[in-house]
N, C-alpha and C positions, 0 to 999 in steps of 0.2 A: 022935301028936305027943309028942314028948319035953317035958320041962322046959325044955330049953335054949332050944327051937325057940317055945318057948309066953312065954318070959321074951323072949329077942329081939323078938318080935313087940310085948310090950305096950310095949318100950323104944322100938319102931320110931312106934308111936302117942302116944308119950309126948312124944317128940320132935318128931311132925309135930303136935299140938295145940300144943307149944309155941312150930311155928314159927307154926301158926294163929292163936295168940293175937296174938303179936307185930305179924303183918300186921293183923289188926282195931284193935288199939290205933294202930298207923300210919295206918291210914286213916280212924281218926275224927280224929284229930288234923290232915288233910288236909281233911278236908270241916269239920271248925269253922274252920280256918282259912281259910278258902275261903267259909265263910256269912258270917264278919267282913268278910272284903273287899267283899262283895257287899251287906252293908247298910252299911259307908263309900262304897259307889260309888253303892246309890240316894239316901241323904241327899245326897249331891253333885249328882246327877241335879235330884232335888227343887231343892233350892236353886236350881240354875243355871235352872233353870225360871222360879221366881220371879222370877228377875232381868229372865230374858224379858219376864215379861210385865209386868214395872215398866216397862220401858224400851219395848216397844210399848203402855205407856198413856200414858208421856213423849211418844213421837215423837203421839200422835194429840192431845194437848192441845195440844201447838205449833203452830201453823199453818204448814202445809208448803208456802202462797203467802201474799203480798200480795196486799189487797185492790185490785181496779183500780182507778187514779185517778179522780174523778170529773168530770173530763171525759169520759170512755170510754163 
């Protein structure tokens, strides 16, 4: 192997780490953005849950007939 041959090569790796790095740092930057979304969506979840179950302890406190007249 010449010098040439031997300096080309570490250029050719120097370069492909670089683009290595670049895609890692892209795709952490994808997946934290992506874990934010995903804990704004379970607080949402959670919440809307809550509401559920306010509202089916509403509708069961209410009385969902009259009681029959008492002649009946």
């Amino acid at each position: 192997m010449t010098a040439e041959t031997t300096e080309a090569r570490i250029d050719a790796l120097e370069e492909k780490i670089a683009y290595q790095d670049q895609m890692i740092d892209d795709l952490n930057t994808a997946v934290t953005d992506q874990w934010k979304e995903i804990d704004t969506l379970r607080r949402l979840v959670s919440s809307l849950l809550d509401e559920v179950k306010e509202m089916e302890l509403a509708a069961r406190a209410t009385p969902g007939r009259e009681p029959p007249p008492p002649h009946y």
